[in-house]
C-alpha positions as CSV (number, residue, x, y, z in Angstrom):
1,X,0.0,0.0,0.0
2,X,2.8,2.4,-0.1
3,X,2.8,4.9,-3.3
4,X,5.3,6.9,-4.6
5,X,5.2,10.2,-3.7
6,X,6.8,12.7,-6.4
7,X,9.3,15.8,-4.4
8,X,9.5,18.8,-6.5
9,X,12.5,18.1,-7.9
10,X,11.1,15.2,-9.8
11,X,12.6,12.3,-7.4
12,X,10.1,9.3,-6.5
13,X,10.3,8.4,-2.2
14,X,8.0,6.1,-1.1
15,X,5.3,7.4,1.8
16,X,5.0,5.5,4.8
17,X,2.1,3.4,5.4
18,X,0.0,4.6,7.7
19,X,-3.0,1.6,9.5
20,X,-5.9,3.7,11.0
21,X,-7.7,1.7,14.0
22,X,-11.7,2.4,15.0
23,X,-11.7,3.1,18.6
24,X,-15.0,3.7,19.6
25,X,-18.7,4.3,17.6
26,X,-21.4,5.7,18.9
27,X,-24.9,6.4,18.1
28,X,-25.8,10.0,18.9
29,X,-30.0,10.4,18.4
30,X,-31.7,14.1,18.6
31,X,-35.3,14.2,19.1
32,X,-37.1,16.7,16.9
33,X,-40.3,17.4,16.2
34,X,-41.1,14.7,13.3
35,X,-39.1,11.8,15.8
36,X,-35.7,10.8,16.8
37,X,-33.0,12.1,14.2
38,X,-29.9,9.5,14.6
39,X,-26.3,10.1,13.6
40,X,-23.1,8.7,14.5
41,X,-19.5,9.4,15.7
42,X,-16.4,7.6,15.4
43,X,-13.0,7.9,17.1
44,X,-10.2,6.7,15.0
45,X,-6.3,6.7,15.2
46,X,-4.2,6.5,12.7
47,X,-0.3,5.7,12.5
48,X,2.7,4.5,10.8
49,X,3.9,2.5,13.5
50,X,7.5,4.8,13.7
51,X,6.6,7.6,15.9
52,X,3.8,9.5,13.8
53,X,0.2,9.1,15.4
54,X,-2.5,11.1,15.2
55,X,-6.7,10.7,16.5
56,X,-9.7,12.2,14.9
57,X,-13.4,12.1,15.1
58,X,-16.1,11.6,12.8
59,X,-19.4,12.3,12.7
60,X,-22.1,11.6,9.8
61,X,-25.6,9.8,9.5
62,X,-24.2,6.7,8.5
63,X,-21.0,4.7,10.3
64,X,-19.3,4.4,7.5
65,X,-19.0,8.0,6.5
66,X,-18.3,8.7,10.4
67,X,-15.1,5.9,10.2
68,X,-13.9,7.4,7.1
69,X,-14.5,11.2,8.4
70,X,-12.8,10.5,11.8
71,X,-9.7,8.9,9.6
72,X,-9.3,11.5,6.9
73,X,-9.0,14.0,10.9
74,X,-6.9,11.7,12.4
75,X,-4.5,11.6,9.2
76,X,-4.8,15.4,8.6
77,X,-3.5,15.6,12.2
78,X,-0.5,13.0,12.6
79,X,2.2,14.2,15.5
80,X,5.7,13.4,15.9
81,X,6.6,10.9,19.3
82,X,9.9,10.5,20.9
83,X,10.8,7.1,21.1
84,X,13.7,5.8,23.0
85,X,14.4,1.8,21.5
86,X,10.8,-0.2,21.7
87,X,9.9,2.0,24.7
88,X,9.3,5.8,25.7
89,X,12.2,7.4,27.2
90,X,10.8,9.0,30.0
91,X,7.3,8.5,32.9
92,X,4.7,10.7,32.1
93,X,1.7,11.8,33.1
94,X,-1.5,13.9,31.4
95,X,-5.0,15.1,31.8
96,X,-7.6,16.3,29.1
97,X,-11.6,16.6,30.5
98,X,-11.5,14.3,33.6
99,X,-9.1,11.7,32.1
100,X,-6.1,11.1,33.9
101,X,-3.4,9.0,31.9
102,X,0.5,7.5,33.0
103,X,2.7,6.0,31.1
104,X,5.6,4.4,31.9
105,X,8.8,2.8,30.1
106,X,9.3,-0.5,30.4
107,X,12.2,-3.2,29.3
108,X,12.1,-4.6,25.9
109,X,9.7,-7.4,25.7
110,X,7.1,-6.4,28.3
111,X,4.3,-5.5,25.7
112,X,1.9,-2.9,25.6
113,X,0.4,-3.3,28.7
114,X,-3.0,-1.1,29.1
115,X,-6.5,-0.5,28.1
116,X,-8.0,-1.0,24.5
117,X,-8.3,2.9,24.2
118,X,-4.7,3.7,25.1
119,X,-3.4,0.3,23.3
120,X,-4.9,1.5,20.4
121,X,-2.7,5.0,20.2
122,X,0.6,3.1,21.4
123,X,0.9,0.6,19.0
124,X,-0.1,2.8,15.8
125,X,2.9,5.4,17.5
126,X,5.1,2.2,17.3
127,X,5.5,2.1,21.2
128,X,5.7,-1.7,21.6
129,X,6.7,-1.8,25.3
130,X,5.2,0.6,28.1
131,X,2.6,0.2,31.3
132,X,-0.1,2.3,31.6
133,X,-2.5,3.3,33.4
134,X,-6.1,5.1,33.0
135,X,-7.2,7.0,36.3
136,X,-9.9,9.0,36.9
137,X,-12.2,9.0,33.5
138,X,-12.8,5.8,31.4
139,X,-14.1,8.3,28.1
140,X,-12.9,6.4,25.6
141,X,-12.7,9.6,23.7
142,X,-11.0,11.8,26.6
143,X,-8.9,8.8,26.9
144,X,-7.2,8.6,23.9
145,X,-6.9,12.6,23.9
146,X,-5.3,12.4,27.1
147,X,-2.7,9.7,25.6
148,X,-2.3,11.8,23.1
149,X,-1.4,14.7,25.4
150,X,1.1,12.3,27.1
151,X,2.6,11.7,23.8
152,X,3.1,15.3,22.7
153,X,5.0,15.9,26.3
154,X,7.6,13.2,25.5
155,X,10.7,14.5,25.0
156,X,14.3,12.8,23.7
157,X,16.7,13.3,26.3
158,X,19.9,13.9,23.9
159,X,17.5,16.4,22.1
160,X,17.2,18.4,24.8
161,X,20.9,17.8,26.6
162,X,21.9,19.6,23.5
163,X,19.1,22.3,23.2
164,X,20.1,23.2,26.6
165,X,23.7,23.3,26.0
166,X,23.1,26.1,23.5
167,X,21.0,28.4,25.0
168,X,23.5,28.2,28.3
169,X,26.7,29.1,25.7
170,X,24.9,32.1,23.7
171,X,26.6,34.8,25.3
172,X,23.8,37.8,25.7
173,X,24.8,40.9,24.3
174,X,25.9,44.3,26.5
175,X,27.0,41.9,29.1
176,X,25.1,41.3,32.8
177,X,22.4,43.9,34.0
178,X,23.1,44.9,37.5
């Protein structure tokens, strides 16, 4: 499924593949005056499996058109995630709504151990071995945002050993202030 993707300067690189998982479907109904009026949402992730994820949700009168919607979002959307090996490289914890999420590194071979909403997000980032936990909130929706959250606050510790050596040799013009 990968296609070639033409660069500007008429060279072919192949895209990576990205797999896009339904997380959660739900049927959403409105009462009006003629009835009920039904539609649907759909959480999906989507992910290459090397450190780009990304959610989005759907909504149409028919599930299909709410999978495919909350896809095309979650594609349009994909985020970069700093992976250390198999694992992450550091604990962290985040909150979005009333979902609390923690995830831990773990040595290679543990798996991905946590729920179907946060296993869904790790293994389309290509984490393949962390704990985690859910507190609080069992949303799937504010879940997987909260994950996502999680994700976004990772940071690669050599990255940032180096950013930080930079901004402490840039000597500041006109010298100290008193």
């Amino acid at each position: 499924m990968t296609t070639p993707m033409v660069l500007g300067d008429g060279f072919e690189q192949p895209q990576a593949v990205i797999s896009e998982k339904v997380v959660d479907i739900r049927r959403v109904s409105k009462v009006v005056k003629g009835g009920r009026h039904l539609r649907f949402s759909a959480l999906a992730v989507a992910g290459d499996g090397r450190g780009r994820v990304g959610v989005g949700l759907g909504k149409a009168e028919a599930i299909p058109d709410a999978i495919r919607k909350g896809a095309a979002i979650a594609q349009k959307h994909l985020v970069f995630v700093a992976l250390k090996g198999s694992s992450i490289p550091h604990e962290v914890k985040a909150k979005y709504g009333a979902a609390i999420v923690l995830l831990k590194p773990a040595p290679s071979g543990t798996g991905i151990i946590a729920g179907a909403s946060m296993r869904a997000v790790l293994e389309l980032a290509g984490v393949r071995d962390v704990v985690a936990k859910s507190l609080r909130s069992q949303n799937p929706i504010n879940v997987v945002r909260a994950t996502m959250e999680a994700l976004r606050q990772l940071r690669d510790t050599e990255h940032e050993r180096r950013s930080r050596e930079t901004a402490v040799n840039v000597e500041k013009p006109g010298g100290p202030k008193p």
